[in-house]
C-alpha positions as CSV (number, residue, x, y, z in Angstrom):
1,X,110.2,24.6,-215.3
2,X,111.8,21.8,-216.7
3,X,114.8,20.2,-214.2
4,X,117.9,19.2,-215.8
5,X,120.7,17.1,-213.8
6,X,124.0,15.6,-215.0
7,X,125.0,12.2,-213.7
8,X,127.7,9.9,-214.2
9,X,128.8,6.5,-212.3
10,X,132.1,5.1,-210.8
11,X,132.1,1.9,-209.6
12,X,134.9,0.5,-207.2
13,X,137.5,3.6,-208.0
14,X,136.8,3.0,-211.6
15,X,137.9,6.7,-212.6
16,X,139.9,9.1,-210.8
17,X,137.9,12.1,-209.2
18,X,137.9,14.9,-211.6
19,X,137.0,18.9,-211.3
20,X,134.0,19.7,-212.7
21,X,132.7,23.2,-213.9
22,X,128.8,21.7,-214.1
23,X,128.1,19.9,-211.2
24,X,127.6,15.6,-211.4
25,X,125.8,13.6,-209.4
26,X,128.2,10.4,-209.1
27,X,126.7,7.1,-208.8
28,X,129.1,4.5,-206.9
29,X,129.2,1.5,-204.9
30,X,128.7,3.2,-201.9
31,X,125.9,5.4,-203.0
32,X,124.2,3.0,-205.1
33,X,124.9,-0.6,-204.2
34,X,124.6,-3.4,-206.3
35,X,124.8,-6.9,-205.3
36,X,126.7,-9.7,-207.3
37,X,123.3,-11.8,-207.5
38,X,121.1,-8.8,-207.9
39,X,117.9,-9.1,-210.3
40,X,119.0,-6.2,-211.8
41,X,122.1,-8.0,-213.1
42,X,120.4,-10.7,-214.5
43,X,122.6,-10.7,-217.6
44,X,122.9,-13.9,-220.2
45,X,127.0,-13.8,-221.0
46,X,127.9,-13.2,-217.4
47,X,128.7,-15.5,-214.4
48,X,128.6,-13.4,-210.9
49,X,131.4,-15.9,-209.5
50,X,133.9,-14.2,-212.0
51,X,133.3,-10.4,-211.0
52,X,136.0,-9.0,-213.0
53,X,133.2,-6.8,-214.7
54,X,130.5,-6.4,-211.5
55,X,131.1,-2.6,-211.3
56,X,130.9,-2.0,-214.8
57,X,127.5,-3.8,-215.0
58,X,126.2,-2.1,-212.1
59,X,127.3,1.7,-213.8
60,X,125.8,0.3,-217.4
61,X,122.2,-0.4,-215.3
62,X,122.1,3.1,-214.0
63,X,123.1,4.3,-217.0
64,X,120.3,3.1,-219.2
65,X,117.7,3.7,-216.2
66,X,118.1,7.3,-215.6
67,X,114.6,7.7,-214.4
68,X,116.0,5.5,-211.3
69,X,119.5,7.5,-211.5
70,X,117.8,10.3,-210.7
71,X,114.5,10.0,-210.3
72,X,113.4,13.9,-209.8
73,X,115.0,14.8,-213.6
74,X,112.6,16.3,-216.2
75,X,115.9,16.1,-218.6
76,X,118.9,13.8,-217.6
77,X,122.7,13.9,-219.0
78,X,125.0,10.9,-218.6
79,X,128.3,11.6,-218.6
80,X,130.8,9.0,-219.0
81,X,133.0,9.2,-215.8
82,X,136.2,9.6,-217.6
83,X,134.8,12.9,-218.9
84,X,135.5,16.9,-217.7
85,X,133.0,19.6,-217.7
86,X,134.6,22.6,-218.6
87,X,131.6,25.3,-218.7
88,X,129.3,25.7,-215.6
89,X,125.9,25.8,-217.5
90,X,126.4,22.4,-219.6
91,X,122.7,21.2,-218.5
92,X,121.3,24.6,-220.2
93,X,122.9,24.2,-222.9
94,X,121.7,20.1,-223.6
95,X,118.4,21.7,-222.7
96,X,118.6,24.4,-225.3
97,X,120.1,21.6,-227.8
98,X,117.6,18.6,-227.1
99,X,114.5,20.7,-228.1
100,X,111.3,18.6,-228.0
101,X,113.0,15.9,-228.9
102,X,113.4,12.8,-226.5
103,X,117.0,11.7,-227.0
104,X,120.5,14.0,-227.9
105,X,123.7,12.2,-228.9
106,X,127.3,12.7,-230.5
107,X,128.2,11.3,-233.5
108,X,131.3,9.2,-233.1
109,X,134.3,10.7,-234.4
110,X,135.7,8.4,-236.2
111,X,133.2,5.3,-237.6
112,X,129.9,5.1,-238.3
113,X,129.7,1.3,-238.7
114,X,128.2,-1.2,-235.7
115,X,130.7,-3.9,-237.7
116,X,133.6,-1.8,-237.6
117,X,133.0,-0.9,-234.1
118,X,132.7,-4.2,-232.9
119,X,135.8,-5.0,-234.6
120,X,137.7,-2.3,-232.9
121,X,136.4,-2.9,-229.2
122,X,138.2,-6.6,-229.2
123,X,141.3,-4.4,-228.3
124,X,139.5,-3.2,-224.9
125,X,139.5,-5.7,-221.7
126,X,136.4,-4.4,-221.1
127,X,134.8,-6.5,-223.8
128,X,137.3,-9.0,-224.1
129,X,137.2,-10.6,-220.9
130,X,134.3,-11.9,-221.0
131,X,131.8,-14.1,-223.2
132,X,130.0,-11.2,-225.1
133,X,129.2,-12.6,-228.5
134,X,129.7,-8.9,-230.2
135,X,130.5,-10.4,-233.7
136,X,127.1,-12.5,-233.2
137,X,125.2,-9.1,-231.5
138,X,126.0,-7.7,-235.1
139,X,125.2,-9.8,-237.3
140,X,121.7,-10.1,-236.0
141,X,120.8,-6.6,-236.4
142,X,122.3,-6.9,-240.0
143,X,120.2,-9.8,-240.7
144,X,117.2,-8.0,-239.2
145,X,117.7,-5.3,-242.1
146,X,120.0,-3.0,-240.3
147,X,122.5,-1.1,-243.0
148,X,126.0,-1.0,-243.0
149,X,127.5,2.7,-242.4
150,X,124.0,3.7,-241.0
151,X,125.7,5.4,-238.5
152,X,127.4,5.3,-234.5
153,X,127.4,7.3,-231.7
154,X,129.7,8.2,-228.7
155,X,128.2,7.0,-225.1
156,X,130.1,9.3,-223.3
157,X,127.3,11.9,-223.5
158,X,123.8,11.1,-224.0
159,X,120.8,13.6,-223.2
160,X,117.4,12.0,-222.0
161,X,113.6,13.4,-221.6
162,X,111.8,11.5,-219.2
163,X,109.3,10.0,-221.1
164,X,107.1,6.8,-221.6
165,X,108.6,6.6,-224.9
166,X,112.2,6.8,-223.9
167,X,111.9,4.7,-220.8
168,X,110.6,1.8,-223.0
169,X,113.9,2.8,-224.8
170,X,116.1,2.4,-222.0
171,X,114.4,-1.3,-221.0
172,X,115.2,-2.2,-224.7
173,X,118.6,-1.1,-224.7
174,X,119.2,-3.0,-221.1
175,X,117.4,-6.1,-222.9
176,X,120.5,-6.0,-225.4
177,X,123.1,-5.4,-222.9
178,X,122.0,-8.8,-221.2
179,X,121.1,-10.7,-224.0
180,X,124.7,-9.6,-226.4
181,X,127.3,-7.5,-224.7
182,X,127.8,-4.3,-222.3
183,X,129.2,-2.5,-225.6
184,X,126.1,-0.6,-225.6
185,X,127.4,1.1,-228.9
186,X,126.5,-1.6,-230.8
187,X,122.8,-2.0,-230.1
188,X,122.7,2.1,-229.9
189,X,122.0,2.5,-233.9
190,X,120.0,-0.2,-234.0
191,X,117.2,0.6,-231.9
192,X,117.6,4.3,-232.8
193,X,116.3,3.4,-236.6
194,X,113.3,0.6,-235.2
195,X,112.1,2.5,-232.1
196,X,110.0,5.7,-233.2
197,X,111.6,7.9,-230.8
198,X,112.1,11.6,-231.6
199,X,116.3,12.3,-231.3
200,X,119.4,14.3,-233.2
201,X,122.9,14.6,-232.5
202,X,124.5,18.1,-232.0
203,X,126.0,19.7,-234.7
204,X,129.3,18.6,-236.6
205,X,131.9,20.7,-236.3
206,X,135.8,19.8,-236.2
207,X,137.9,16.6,-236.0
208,X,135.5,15.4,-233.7
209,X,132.5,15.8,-235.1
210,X,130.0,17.0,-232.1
211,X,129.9,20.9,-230.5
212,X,130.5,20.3,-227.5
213,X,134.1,18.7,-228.0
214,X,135.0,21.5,-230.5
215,X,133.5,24.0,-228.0
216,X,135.8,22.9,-225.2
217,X,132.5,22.3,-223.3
218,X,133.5,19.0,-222.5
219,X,136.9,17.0,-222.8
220,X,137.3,12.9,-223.2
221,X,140.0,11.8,-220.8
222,X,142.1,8.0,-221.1
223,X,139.6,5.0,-221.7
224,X,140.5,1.3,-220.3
225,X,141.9,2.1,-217.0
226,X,141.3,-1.0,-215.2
227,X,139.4,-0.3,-212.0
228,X,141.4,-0.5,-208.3
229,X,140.6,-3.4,-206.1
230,X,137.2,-3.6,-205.0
């Protein structure tokens, strides 16, 4: 039998408590404690005396090390925590959906462009306030051969198989996130297309592209709200 669990992360108050139909295992400061001068945190762009974005580092680490998350998932789901579940039986249903593949994701609903993307996150503090060289992060993968338009995908929602394969994945993924930026959209398509892993997204129905939002299995609440005091 194959064991599925849902997790998401709020750091410091990030996200308001929300009802859930599927039940979450919510990571948090308390639960899962990260220290300002952690190892794990060992990222490039970021100082540790200017903590403005400690929490959100420490959610982005669980979040691309779900084998840690929760370590007695066959399957994982990571659910951004500014998201509702809405249907009681959302981890059968990615279950059903993922297949044998190792990875499921939603398209984005509105670009499919790592440029434009970048572009549009210099609006959002979260990016902005600190030194994460997105323009640079971009450009590199272009100039590694990476196409324009190739396509983007929504974080909010991403379906894992515990696997060799995707756990190297995940350590890639983290490897971008200290090296560029904790827009982990960017470096998403990238290592989609140069990694060999077996993935799809779920099918495109609707303004916003992906099932489970036409469905009304899920629902995407506010983004940006700036986390209470620590």
């Amino acid at each position: 039998m194959t064991t599925v669990a849902l997790y998401s992360t709020n750091y410091f108050g990030y996200e308001p408590p929300r009802p859930q139909a599927s039940p979450i295992t919510v990571l948090t400061n308390e639960t899962h404690p990260i220290g300002l001068t952690d190892p794990r945190l060992k990222v490039d762009w970021w100082d540790p005396k200017d903590d403005r974005l400690w929490g959100r580092l420490c959610a982005s680490w669980w979040g691309h090390h779900p084998d840690l998350a929760v370590p007695d998932a066959d399957v994982t789901v990571c659910i951004g925590g500014n998201f509702t579940t809405n249907v009681p039986d959302l981890a059968e249903r990615c279950l059903d959906e993922l297949g044998d593949d190792d990875m499921l994701l939603l398209k984005h609903p509105w670009r499919d462009d790592i440029a434009d993307e970048a572009g549009a996150s210099q609006d959002n503090y979260k990016w902005t306030d600190a030194r994460q060289d997105m323009a640079g992060q971009v450009q590199s993968y272009l100039d590694a051969g990476h196409p324009r338009r190739w396509g983007l995908f929504h974080g909010g929602m991403v379906v894992r198989r515990d696997t060799p394969a995707m756990r190297a994945f995940n350590d890639a993924w983290w490897v971008e996130i200290q090296r560029w930026s904790c827009q982990d959209q960017l470096s998403l398509p990238y290592l989609l297309r140069t990694s060999g892993i077996k993935w799809h997204t779920w099918l495109d129905v609707g303004v916003w592209r992906a099932l489970p939002f036409e469905e009304g299995w899920v629902q995407w609440g506010e983004l940006g709200r700036r986390p209470v005091a620590a």
